[in-house]
NUVOLUM-871407 format. One line per 8 residues: their letters; for each residue z negated, y negated, x negated of C-alpha. Coordinates in pm, 1 decimal. Layout:
<babas>
A) Z Y X  ...
</babas>
This chain:
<babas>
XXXXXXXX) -965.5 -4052.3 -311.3  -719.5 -3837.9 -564.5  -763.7 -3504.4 -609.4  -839.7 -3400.6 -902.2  -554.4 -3140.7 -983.6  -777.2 -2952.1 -1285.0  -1012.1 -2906.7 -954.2  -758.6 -2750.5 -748.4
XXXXXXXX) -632.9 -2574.2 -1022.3  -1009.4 -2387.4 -1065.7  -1055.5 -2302.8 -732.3  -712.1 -2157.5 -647.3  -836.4 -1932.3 -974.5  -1115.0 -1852.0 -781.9  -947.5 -1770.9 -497.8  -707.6 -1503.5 -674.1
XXXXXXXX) -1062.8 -1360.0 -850.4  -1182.2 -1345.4 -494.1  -890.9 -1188.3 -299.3  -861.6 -948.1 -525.8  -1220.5 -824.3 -556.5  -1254.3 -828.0 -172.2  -880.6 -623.4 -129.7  -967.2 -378.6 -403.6
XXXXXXXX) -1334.9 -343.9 -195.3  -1127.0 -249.0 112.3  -911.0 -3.4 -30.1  -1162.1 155.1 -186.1  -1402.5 170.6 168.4  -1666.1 -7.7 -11.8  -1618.9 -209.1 231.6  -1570.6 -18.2 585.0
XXXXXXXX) -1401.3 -93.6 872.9  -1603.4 -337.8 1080.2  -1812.6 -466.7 790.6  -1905.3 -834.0 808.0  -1811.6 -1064.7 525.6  -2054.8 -1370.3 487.1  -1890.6 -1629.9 314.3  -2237.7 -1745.2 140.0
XXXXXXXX) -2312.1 -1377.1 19.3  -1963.5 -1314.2 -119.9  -1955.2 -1634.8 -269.3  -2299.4 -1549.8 -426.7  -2197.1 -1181.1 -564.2  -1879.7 -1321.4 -722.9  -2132.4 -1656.0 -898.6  -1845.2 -1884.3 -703.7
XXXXXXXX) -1885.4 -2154.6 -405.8  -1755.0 -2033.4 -35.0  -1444.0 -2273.4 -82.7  -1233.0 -2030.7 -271.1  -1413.3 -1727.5 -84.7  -1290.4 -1860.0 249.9  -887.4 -1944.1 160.2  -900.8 -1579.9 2.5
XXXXXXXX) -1033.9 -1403.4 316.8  -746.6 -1619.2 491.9  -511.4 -1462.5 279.2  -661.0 -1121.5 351.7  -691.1 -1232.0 748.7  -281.7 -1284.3 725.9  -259.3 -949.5 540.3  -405.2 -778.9 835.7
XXXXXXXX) -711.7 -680.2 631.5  -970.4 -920.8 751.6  -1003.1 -1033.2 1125.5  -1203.5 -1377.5 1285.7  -1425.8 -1315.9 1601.1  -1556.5 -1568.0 1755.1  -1891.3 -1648.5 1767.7  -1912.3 -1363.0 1462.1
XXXXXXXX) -1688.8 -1468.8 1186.7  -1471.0 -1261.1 932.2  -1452.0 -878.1 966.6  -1289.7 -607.1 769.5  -1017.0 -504.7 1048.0  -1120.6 -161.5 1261.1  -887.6 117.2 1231.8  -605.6 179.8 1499.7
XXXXXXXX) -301.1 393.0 1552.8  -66.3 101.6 1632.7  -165.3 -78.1 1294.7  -101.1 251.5 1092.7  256.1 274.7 1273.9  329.6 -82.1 1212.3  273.7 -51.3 834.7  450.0 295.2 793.7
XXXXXXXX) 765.6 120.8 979.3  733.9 -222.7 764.2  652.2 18.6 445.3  961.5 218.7 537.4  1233.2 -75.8 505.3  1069.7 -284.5 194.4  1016.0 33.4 32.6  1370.8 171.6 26.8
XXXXXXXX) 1492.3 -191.5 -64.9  1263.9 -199.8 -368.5  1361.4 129.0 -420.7  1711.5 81.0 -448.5  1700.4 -208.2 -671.9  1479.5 -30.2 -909.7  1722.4 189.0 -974.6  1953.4 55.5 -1199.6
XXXXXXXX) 1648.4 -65.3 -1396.4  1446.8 258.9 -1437.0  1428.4 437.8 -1793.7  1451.7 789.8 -1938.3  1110.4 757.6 -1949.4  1030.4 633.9 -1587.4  1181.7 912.4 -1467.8  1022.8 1163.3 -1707.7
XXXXXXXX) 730.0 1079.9 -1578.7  832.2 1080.2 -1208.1  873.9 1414.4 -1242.8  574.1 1489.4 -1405.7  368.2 1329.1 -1094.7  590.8 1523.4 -866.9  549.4 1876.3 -1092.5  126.8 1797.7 -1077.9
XXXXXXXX) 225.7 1730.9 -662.1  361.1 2042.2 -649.1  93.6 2227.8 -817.1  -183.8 2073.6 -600.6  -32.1 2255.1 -326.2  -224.7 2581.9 -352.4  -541.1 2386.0 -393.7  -482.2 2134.1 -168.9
XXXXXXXX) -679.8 1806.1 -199.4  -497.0 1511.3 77.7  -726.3 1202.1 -97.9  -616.5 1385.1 -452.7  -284.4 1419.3 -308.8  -233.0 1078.7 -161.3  -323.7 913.8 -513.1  -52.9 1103.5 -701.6
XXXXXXXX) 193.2 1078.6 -430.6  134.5 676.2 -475.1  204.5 665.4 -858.7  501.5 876.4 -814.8  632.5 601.5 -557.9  481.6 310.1 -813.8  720.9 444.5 -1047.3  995.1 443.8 -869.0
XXXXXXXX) 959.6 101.7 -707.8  804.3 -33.7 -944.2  1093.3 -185.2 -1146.4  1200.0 -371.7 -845.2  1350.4 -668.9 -992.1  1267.9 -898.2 -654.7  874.2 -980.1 -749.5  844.7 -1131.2 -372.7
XXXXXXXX) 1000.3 -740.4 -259.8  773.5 -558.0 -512.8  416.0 -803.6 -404.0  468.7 -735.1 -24.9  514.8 -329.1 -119.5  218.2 -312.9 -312.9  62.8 -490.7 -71.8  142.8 -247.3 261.3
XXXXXXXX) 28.0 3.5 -28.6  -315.6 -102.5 -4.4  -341.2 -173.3 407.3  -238.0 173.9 466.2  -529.9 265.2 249.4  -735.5 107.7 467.5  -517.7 205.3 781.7  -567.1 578.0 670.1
XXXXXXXX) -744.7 758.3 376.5  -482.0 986.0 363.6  -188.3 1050.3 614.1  -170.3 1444.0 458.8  -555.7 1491.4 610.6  -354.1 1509.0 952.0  -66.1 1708.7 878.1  -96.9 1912.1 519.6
XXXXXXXX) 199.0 2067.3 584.6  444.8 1749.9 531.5  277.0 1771.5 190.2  552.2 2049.0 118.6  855.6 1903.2 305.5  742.1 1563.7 77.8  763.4 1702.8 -233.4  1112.2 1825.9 -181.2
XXXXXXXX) 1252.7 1496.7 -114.9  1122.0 1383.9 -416.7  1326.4 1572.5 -563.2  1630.0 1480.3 -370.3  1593.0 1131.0 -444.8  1500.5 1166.8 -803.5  1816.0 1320.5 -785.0  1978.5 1048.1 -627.2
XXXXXXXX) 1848.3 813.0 -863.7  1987.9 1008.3 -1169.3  2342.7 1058.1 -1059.0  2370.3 715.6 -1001.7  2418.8 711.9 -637.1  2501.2 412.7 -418.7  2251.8 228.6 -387.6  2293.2 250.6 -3.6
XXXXXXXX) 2215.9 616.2 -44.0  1922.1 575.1 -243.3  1769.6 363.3 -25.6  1863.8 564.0 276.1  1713.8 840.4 150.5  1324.1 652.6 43.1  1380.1 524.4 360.6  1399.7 843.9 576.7
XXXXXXXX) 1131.6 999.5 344.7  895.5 773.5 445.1  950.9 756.8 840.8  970.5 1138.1 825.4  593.5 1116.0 727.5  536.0 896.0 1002.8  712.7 1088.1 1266.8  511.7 1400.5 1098.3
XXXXXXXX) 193.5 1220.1 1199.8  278.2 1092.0 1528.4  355.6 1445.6 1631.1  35.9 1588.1 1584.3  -160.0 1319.6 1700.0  12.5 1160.8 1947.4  241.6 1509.3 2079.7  301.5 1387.1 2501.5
XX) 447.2 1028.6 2326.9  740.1 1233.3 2206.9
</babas>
């Protein structure tokens, strides 16, 4: 029997409406680590069959978000040190690619108001809020990566975005003081990015930033491992 390709069409719309109401869940911890997902309950919050529901938690199981147990079924993924290092590393290399080839494309105003984020950064410092400090730290990266003109390069960034919001609710919790050393290389690679540096050196440079925050955190937690 054909399939009907206005049917296909419906539930792969589904599906997106799905994946993305279940990922946003995640980040957000309305949905904690551990939690199971029914198929028949999702599918009955989101007025949908499980069909769609179950190819979007395969997306999300191939995203690292969702896990299969047997016997159980689908799971938001627990929290562990070794999946937190594995995104910071994979977040470090896309990252300063998409970084770099924003470059060229950002405007006066992009930048304007990368330096705005990084000036309200800078002030949060002597009141210091990580979750308050995470968010901002986020759109000042969005900014800056977010003209990426590889949408494949930009989708798997936002996406590593998200699983380390799951990962961790905010690296700074662990080690406030990188909060200062952070803001500081913002700067430098604003800087970068307005003098027009190779792109080699931009991306160098979001790339260190970013496995400096790592190495921050896996000094504190993890100190005999170094």
């Amino acid at each position: 029997m054909a399939r009907d390709p206005l049917t296909d069409a419906a539930t792969r719309s589904k599906s997106q409406r799905a994946y993305h109401s279940l990922k946003e869940r995640i980040a957000g911890e309305e949905l904690a680590p551990g939690h199971r997902l029914v198929l028949a309950s999702v599918a009955n919050d989101l007025g949908m069959s499980v069909v769609p529901v179950r190819e979007a938690i395969r997306r999300l199981e191939a995203e690292g978000l969702v896990t299969f147990e047997r016997n159980v079924g689908a799971r938001v993924s627990m929290i562990d040190d070794s999946q937190y290092r594995h995104s910071m590393e994979t977040l470090a290399i896309l990252e300063g690619a998409a970084t770099a080839l924003a470059a060229r494309h950002l405007t006066a105003d992009d930048l304007r108001q990368a330096h705005e984020l990084n000036t309200r950064l800078v002030e949060s410092l002597d009141d210091f809020d990580p979750r308050r400090f995470t968010s901002l730290n986020q759109q000042f990266h969005s900014v800056l990566f977010a003209a990426c003109p590889n949408p494949r390069l930009l989708a798997i960034v936002e996406s590593e975005w998200v699983r380390l919001g799951h990962l961790r609710d905010s690296t700074f919790s662990f080690v406030p003081g990188r909060a200062q050393e952070s803001v500081r290389e913002h700067e430098t690679l604003l800087g970068l990015v307005e003098a027009g540096a190779p792109l080699a050196d931009i991306e160098r440079a979001a790339r260190g930033h970013r496995s400096a925050t790592l190495a921050a955190y896996l000094s504190h937690e993890h100190p005999d491992e170094r």
